[in-house]
C-alpha positions as CSV (number, residue, x, y, z in Angstrom):
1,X,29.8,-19.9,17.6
2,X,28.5,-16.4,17.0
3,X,25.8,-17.2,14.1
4,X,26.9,-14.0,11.0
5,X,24.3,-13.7,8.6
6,X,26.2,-14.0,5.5
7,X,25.4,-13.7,2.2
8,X,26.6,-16.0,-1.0
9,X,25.8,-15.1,-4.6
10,X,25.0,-18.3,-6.8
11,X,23.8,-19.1,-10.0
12,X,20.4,-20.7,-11.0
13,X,19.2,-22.2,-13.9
14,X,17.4,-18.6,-15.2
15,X,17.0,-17.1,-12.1
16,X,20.2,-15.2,-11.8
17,X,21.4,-14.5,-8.0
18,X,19.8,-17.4,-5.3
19,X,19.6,-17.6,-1.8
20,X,22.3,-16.9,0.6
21,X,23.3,-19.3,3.4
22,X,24.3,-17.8,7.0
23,X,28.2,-18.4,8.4
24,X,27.8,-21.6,10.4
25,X,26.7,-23.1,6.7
26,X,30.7,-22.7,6.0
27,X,31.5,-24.4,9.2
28,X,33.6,-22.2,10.8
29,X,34.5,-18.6,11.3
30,X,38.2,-16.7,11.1
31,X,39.9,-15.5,13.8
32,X,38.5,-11.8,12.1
33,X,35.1,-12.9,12.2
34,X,35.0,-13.7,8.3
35,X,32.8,-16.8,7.4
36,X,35.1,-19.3,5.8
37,X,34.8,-22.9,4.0
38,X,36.5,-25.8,4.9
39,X,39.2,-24.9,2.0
40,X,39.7,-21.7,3.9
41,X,37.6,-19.8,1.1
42,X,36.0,-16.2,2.9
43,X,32.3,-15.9,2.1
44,X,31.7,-12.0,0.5
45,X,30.1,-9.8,2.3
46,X,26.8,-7.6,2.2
47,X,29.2,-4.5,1.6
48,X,31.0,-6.5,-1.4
49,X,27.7,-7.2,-3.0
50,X,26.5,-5.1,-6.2
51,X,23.3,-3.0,-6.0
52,X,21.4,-5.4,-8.3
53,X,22.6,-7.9,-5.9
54,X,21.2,-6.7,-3.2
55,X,18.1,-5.5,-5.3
56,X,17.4,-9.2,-6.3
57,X,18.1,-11.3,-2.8
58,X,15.4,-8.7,-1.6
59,X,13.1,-9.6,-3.6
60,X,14.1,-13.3,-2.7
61,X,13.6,-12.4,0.5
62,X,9.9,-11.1,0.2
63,X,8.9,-13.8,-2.2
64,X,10.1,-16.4,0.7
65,X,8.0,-14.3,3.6
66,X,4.7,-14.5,1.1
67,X,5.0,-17.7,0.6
68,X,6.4,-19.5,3.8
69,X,5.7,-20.0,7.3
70,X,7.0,-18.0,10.6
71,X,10.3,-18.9,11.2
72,X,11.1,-18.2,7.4
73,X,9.3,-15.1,7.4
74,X,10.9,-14.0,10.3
75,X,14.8,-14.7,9.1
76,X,13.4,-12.9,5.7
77,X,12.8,-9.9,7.6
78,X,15.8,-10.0,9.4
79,X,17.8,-10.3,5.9
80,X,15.6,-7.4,4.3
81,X,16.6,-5.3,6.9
82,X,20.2,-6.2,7.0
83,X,20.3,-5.6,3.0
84,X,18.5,-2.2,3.5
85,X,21.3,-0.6,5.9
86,X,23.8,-1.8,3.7
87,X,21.7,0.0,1.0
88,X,21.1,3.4,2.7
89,X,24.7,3.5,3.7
90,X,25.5,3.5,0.2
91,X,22.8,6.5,-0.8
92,X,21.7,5.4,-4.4
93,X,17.8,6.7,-3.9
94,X,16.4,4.7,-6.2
95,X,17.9,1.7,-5.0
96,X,16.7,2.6,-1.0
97,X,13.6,3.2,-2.6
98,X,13.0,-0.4,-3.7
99,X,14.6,-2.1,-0.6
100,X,11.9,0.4,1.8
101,X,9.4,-1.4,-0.3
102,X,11.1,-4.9,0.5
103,X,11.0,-4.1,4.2
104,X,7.6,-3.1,4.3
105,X,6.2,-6.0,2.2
106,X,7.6,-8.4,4.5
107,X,6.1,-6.5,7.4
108,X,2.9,-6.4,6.0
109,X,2.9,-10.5,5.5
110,X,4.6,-11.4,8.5
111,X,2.3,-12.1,11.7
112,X,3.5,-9.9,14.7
113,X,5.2,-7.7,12.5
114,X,2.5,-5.9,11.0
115,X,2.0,-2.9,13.3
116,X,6.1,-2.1,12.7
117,X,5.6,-1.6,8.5
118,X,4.1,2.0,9.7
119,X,7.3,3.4,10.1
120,X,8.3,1.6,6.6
121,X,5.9,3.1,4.8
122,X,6.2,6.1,6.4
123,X,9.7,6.4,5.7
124,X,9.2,5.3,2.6
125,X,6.6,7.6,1.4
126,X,8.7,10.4,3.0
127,X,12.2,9.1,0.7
128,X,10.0,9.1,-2.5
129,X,8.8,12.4,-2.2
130,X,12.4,13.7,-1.7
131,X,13.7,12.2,-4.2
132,X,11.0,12.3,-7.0
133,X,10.4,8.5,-7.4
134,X,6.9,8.6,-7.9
135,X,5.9,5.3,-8.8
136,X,7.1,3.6,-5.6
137,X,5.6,6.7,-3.7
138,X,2.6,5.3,-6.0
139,X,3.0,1.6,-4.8
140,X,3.9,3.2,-0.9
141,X,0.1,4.4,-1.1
142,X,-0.9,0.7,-2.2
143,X,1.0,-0.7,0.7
144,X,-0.2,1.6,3.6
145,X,-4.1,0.8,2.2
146,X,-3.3,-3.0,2.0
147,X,-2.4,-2.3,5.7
148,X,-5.3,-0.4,6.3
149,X,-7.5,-3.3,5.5
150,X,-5.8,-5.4,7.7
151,X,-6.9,-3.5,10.4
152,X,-10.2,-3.1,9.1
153,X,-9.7,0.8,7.8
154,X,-11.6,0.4,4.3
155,X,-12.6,4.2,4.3
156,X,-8.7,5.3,4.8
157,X,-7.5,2.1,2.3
158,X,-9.8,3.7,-0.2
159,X,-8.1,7.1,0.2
160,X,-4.9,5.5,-0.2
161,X,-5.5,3.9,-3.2
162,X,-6.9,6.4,-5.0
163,X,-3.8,8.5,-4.4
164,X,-1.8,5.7,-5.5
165,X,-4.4,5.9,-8.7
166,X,-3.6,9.9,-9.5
167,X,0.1,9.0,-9.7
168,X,0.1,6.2,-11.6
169,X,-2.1,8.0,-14.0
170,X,-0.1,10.7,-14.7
171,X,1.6,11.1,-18.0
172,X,4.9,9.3,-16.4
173,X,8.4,9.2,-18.1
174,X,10.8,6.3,-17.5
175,X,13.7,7.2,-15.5
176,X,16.7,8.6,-17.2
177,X,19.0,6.9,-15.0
178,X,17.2,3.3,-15.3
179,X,17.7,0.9,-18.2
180,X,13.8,0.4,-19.5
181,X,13.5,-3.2,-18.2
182,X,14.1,-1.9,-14.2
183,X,11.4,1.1,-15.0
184,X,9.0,-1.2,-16.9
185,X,9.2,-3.7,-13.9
186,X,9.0,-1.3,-11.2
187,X,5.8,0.2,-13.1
188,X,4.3,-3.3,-13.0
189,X,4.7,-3.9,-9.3
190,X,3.0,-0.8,-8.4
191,X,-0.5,-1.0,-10.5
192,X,0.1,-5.2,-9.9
193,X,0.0,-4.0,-5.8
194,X,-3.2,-1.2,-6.5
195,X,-4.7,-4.0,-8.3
196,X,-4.4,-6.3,-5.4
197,X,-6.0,-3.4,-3.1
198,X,-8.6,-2.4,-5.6
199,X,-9.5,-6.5,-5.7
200,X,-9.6,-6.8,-1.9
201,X,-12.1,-3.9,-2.0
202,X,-14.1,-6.0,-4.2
203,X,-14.0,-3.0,-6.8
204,X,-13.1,-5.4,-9.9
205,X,-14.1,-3.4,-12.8
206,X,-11.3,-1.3,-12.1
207,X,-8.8,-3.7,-10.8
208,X,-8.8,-5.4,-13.7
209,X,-7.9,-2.4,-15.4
210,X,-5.1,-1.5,-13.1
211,X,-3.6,-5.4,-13.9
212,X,-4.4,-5.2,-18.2
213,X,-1.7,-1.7,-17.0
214,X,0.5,-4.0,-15.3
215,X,0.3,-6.5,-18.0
216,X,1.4,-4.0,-20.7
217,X,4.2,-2.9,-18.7
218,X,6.0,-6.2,-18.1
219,X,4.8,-7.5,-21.5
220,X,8.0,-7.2,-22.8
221,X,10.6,-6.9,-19.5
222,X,9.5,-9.5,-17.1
223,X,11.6,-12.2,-15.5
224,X,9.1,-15.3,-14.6
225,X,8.8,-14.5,-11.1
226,X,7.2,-11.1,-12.7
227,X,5.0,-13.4,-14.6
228,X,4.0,-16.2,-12.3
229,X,2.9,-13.2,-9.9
230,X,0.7,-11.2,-12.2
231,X,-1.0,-14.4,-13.4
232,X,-2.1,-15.3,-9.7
233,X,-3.4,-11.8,-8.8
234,X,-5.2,-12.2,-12.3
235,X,-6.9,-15.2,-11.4
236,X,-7.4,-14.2,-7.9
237,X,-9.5,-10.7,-9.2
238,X,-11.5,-13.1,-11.7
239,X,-12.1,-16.3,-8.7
240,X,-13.5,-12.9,-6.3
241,X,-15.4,-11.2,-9.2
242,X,-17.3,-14.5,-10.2
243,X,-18.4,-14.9,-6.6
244,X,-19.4,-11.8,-6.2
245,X,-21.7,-12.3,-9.5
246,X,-22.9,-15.6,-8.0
247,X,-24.3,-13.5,-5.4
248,X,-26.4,-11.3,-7.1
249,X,-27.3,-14.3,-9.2
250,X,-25.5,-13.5,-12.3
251,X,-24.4,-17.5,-12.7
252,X,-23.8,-17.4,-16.3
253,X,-21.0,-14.3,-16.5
254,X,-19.6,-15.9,-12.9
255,X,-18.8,-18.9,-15.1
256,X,-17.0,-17.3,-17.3
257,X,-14.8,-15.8,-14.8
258,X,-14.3,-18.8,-13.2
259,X,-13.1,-20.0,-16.7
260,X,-11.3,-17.7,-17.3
261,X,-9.7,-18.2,-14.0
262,X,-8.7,-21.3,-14.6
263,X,-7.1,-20.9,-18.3
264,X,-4.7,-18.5,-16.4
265,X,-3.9,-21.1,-13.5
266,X,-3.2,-23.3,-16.4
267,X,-0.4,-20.9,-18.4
268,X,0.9,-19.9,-14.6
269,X,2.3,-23.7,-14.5
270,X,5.5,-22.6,-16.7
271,X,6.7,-19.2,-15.4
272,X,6.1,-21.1,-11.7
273,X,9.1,-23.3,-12.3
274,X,11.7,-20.8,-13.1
275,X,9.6,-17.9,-10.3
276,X,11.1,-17.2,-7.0
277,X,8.3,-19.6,-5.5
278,X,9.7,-21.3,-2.6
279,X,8.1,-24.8,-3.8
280,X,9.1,-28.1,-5.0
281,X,9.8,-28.1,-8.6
282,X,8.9,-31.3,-9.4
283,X,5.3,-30.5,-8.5
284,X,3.0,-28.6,-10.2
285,X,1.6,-25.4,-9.2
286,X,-1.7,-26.4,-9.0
287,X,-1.4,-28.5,-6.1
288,X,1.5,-25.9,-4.0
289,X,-0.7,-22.5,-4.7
290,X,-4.1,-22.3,-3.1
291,X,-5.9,-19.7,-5.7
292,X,-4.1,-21.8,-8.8
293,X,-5.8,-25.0,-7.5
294,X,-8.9,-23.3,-6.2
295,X,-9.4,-21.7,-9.8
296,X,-9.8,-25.2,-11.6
297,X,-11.9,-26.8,-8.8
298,X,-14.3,-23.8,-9.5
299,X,-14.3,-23.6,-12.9
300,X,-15.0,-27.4,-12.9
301,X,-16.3,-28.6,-9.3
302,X,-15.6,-32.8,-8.8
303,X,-14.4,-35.4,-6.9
304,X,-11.1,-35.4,-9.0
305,X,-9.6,-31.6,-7.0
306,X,-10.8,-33.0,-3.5
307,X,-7.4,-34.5,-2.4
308,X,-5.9,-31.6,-3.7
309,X,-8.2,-29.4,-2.0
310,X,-7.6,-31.0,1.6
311,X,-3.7,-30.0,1.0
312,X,-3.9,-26.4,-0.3
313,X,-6.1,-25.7,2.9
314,X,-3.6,-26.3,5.1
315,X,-1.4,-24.3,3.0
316,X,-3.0,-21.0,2.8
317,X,-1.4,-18.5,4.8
318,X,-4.2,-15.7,3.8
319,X,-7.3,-14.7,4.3
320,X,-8.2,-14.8,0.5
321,X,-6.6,-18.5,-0.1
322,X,-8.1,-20.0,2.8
323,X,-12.1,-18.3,1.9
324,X,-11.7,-19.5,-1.9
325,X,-9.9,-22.8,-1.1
326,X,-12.9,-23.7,1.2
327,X,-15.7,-22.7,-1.4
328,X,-14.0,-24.4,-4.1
329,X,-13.7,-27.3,-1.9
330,X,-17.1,-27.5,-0.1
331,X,-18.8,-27.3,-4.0
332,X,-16.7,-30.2,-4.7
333,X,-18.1,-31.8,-2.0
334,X,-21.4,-31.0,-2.2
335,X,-20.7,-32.8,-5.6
336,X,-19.8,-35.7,-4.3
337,X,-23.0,-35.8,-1.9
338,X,-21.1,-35.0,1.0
339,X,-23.0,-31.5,2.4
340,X,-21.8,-31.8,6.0
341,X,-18.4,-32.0,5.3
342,X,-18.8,-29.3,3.2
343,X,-20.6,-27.2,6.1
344,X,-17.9,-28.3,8.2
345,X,-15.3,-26.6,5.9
346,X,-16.8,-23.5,5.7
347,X,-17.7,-22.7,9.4
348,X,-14.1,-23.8,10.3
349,X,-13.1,-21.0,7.4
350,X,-15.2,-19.0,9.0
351,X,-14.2,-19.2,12.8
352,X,-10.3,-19.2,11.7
353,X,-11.4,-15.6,10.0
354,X,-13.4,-14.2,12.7
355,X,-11.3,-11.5,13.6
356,X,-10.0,-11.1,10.0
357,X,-10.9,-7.9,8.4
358,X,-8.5,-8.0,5.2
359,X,-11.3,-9.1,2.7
360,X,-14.5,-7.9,3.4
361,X,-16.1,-8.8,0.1
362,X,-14.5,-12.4,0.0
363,X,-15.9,-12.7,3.5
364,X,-19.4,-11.9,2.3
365,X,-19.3,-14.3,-0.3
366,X,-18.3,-17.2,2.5
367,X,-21.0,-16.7,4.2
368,X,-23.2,-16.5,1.5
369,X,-22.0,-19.8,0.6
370,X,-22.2,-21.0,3.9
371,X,-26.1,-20.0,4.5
372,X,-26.6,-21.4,0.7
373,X,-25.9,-25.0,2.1
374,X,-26.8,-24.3,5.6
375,X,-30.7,-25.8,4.1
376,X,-31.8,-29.2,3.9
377,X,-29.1,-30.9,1.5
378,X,-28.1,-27.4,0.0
379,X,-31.4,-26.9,-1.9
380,X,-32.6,-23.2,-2.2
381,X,-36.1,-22.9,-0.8
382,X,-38.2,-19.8,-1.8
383,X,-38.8,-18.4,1.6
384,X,-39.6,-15.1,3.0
385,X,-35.7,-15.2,4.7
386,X,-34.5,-15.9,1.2
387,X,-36.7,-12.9,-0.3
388,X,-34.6,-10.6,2.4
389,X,-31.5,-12.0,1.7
390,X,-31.4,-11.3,-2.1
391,X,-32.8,-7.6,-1.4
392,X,-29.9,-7.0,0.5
393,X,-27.2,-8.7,-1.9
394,X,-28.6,-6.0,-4.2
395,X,-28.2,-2.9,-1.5
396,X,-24.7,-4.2,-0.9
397,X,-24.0,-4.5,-5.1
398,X,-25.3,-0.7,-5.0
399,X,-23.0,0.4,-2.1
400,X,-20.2,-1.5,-4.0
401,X,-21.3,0.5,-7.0
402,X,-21.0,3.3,-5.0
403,X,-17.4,2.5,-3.1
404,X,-16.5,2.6,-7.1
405,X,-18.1,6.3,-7.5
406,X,-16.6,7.5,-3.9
407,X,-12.9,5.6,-5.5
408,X,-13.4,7.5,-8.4
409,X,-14.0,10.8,-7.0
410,X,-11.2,10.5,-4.7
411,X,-8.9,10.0,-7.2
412,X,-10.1,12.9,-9.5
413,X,-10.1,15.1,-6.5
414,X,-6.4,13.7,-6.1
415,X,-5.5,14.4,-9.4
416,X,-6.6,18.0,-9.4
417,X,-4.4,18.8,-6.6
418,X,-1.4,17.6,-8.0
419,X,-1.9,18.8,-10.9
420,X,-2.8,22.4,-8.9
421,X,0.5,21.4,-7.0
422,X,2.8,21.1,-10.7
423,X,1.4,24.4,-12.1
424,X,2.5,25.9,-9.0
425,X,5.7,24.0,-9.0
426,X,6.4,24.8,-13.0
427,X,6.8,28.2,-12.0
428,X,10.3,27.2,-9.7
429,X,11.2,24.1,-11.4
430,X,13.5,23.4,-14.3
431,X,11.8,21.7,-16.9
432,X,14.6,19.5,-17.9
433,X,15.8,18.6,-14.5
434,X,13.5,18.9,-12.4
435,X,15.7,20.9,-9.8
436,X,14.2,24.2,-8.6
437,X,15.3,27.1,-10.8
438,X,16.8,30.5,-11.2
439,X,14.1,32.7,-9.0
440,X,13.3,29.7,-6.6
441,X,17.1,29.7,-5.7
442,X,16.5,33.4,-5.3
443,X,13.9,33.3,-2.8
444,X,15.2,30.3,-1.2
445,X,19.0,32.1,-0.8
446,X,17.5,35.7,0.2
447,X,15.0,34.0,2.7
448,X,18.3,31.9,4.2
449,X,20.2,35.2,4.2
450,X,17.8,37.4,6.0
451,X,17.4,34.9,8.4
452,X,21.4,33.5,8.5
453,X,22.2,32.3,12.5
454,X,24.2,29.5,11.4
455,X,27.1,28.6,9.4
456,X,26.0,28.2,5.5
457,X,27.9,27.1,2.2
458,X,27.3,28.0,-1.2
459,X,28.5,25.7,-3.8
460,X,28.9,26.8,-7.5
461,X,28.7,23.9,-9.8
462,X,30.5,23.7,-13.4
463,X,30.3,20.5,-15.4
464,X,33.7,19.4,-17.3
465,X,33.7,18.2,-20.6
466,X,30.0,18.8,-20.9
467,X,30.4,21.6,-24.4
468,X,32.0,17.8,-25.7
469,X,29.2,16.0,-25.5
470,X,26.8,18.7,-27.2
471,X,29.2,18.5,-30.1
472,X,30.1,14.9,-30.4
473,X,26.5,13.3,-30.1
474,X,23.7,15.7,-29.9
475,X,22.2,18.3,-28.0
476,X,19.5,15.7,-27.1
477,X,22.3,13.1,-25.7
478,X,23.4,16.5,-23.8
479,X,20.3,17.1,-22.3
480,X,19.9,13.4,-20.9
481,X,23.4,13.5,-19.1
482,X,22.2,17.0,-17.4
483,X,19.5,15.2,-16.0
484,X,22.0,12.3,-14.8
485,X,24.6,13.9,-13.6
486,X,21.2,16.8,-11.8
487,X,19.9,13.8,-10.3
488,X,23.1,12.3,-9.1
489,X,24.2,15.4,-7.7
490,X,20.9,15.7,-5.7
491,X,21.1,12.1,-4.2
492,X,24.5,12.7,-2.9
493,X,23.4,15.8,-0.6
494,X,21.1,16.1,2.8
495,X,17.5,16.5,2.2
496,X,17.6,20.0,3.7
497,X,20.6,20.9,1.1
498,X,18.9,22.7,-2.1
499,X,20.8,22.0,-5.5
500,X,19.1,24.4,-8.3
501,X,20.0,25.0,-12.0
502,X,21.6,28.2,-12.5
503,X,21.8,28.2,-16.1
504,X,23.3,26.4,-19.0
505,X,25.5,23.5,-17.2
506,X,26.2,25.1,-13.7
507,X,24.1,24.5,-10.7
508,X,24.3,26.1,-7.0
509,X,24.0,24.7,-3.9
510,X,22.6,26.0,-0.5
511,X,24.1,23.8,2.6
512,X,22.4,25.7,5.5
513,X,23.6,24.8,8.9
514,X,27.3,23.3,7.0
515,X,30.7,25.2,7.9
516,X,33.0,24.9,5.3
517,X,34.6,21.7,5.8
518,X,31.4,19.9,6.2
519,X,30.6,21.5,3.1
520,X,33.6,20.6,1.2
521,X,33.4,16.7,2.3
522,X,29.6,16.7,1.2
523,X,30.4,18.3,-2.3
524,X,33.5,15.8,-2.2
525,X,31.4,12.8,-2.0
526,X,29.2,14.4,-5.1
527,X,31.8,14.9,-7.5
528,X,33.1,11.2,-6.8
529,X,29.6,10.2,-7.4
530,X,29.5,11.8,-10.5
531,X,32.9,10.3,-11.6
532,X,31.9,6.8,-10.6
533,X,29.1,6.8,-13.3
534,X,28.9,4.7,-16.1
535,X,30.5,6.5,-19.1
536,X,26.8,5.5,-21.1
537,X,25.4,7.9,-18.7
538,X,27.8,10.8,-18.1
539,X,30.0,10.5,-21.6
540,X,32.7,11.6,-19.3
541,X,31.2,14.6,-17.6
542,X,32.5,15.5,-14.0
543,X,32.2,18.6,-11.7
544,X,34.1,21.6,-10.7
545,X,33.3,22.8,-7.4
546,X,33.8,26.0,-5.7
547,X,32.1,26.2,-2.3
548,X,32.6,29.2,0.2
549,X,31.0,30.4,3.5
550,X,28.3,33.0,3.3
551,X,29.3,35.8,5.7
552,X,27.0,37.5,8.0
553,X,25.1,40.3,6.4
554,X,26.4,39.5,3.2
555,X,24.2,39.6,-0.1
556,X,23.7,37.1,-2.6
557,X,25.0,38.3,-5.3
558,X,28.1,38.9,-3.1
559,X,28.5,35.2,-2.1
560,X,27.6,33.9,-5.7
561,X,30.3,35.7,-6.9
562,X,32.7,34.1,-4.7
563,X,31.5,31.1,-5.2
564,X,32.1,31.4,-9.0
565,X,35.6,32.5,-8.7
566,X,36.0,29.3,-6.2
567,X,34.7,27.1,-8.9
568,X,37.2,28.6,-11.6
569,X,39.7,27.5,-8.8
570,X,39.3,23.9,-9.3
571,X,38.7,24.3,-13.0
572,X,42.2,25.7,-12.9
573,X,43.3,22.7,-10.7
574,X,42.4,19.9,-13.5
575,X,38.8,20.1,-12.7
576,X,36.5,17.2,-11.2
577,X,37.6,18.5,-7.7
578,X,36.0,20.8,-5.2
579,X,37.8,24.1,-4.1
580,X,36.7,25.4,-0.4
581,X,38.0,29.4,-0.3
582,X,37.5,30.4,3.4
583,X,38.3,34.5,2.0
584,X,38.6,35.3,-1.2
585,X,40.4,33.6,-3.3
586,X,43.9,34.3,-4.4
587,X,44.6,34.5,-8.0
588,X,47.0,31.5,-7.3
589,X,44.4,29.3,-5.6
């Protein structure tokens, strides 16, 4: 039997949508190829699924590929990618946005897989920038320098991230069209991924800025998986920054981290049960999660975490879980007066790493620990050899002081430029919308014109209803479905189309290379869009369309002018309907 992958929405205690189960888990198939149960019950679809359904499995999905083994991780990334064509067939940006991000996280985690989240990332970067989503662009920056580490790029990572850094700095808005919860979350998951970079650079001053950012954003809108998450990167930045204090010989503030650490590993233990974890919930999380049970073992090293220790060893699927599970568990047994099993774990960390480049400062600190106990039962023997080795731990806390300068400069110099870019950009933008304005649409229509070898539509766009909502609610309330229904309009065209505000509630559209009928389905498939929204959003708003084909040598204000009587075409028609005039338009039409 042909194995379908198909996809079943259930409920879980708190957790909303779980995982799906693929056709042969219903036993049989149809004669159409529909997955059935044995009451004759037909599984839904991925096209039958909402957008925050699909929105949720994915992030299912990448939860499962961080946290299992191959096999898993490799059915999670053939589900992502299943549940991001559904998703781009359907168009919403915002949600294509967040599935791109699914895709490439599992990529990134999945062993073979790595080298193919380039074109993710790449396409994702490329999708945010068209569409203005600028905190996953943000996060895509994140990504592509957590991949540059893995291939042992830290110069290019830190480029990335501090491009990552401008963006997320910026004096950002919520999206109109999101419900605050959805922004504040996606907000979190960016500065909680630069944190995760910025922590793998060893740069923790500022990482733990990033995450107190992250923390504040989700304060209020997280679900638990949101929670459990944040409190493992947290304890993860403190377990790294201690051990990089340790080496410089700072013992008394590495405690406190290590603390610290461990107080957080402690309050993970309830948002753990209801996260998207794929563990056992009758155990805790301290012996399932290698930096949760690493965190007490340093904080308090003894014979009491060594069992646990052995297990989450074997569990670690990363190169940070597997350097502070062995440290945490060599001190325990170095406790225990055991110093050769404790060498033993930390050169076997160390040739499982060898070719490892993802943590370069966690890396440094296991082989700090490992020369620390490499003397006669671990004691520390003033010695010329030592001498050297502490002048170098402080060169290498200076060039680590001076990765932090280089970050910071980067991302000023980042920050200049887009703010060089948006004073630039002011001058043809709309301020409410965002679309370009009157005089770009000028130059961009003239410069089309001059140059016209191609078919090419003009749309004129009037909204219906709109005068309504300025005079039932407010001018403000006005304002915010403008930017809906601008942005809704934009999704629903090609990236080469250019949708402008002409003024008041009209917009225009340029469709180069589109003959009319192309034109007309294009602008068709807007003003359904626009219909289809939620009445919170466009109060009832929708579009009257007149579209026309510019004709050689014709001048703009020629083809506007068609265009405008086109529109009043469908206005006269009932409105929220597009009007294609191939001549000009009869006073009947």
């Amino acid at each position: 039997m042909v194995q379908v992958r198909i996809l079943v929405a259930e409920r879980g205690s708190g957790r909303g949508v779980r995982v799906g189960r693929p056709a042969s888990a219903w036993g049989w198939e149809s004669l159409h190829g529909e997955a059935v149960d044995e009451q004759g019950n037909v599984a839904p679809t991925l096209h039958e699924m909402s957008d925050a359904w699909l929105v949720g499995r994915a992030s299912e999905l990448v939860a499962v590929a961080q946290s299992s083994h191959l096999s898993d991780q490799l059915d999670a990334a053939h589900e992502v990618d299943d549940i991001l064509a559904e998703a781009q067939g359907r168009g919403e940006p915002r949600i294509v946005g967040q599935l791109l991000r699914a895709a490439a996280v599992v990529r990134i985690v999945t062993p073979g897989l790595v080298d193919l989240s380039d074109s993710v990332l790449d396409e994702m970067l490329a999708h945010c920038r068209r569409h203005g989503l600028v905190v996953l662009e943000a996060e895509a920056h994140a990504l592509r320098g957590r991949r540059y580490l893995l291939g042992g790029f830290e110069d290019k990572a830190l480029t990335e991230v501090a491009g990552g850094l401008a963006m997320l700095e910026e004096n950002l808005t919520p999206d109109p069209v999101m419900d605050k919860r959805t922004w504040d979350r996606l907000l979190a998951s960016a500065l909680q991924t630069t944190g995760l970079v910025l922590t793998q650079l060893g740069v923790y001053e500022m990482a733990d800025e990033v995450l107190a950012r992250a923390h504040n954003a989700i304060r209020d809108s997280a679900n638990p998986h949101l929670i459990y998450v944040h409190l493992v990167n947290r304890a993860r930045l403190l377990i790294g920054w201690g051990l990089r204090l340790e080496r410089v010989d700072n013992l008394g503030e590495a405690t406190e981290r290590f603390a610290t650490a461990s107080a957080i590993a402690t309050a993970s233990e309830l948002p753990f049960r209801e996260s998207l974890h794929p563990g056992r919930r009758d155990r805790s999380a301290a012996e399932q999660v290698p930096v949760i049970g690493a965190a007490h073992a340093l904080a308090k090293p003894g014979a009491g975490h060594i069992s646990r220790l052995w297990t989450l060893r074997e569990l670690a699927m990363y190169a940070r879980e597997l350097i502070i599970v062995s440290i945490a568990l060599a001190r325990c047994l170095e406790m225990e007066e055991l110093p050769q099993q404790a060498l033993q774990v930390l050169h076997d960390a160390r040739g499982r790493l060898e070719h490892d480049t993802s943590e370069p400062t966690l890396m440094l600190c296991l082989t700090r620990e490992f020369a620390r106990m490499s003397g006669p039962r671990g004691e520390r023997t003033i010695s010329a050899l030592q001498t050297y080795a502490n002048a170098l731990e402080v060169e290498l806390w200076l060039m680590q002081e001076a990765r932090t300068a280089t970050l910071l400069t980067r991302r000023d110099h980042e920050r200049l430029t887009r703010a060089h870019g948006a004073i630039a950009q002011q001058a043809l933008q709309d301020p409410l919308t965002g679309l370009p304005n009157r005089r770009a649409l000028d130059d961009r229509l003239d410069a089309l014109i001059s140059a016209q070898t191609h078919p090419m539509a003009i749309a004129l766009v009037d909204l219906d209803g709109f005068k309504v909502v300025n005079d039932k609610y407010s001018h403000a309330e006005g304002d915010n479905v403008l930017r809906v229904i601008a942005s809704t309009l934009r999704s629903a065209l090609r990236g080469d189309d250019l949708v402008a505000r002409y003024g008041g509630d009209e917009f225009v559209v340029l469709l180069p290379g589109a003959p009319l009928h192309a034109a007309e389905a294009a602008l068709g498939r807007a003003v359904d869009a626009v219909a289809e929204l939620p009445s919170d959003l466009s109060r009832g708003v929708t579009l009257s369309v007149g579209v026309i084909s510019v004709r050689p040598l014709e001048a703009a204000h020629a083809a506007l002018a068609r265009a405008d009587s086109a529109m009043y075409a469908a206005k006269r028609r009932g409105g929220c309907r597009v009007a294609a005039v191939e001549g000009e338009p009869s006073s009947e039409a």
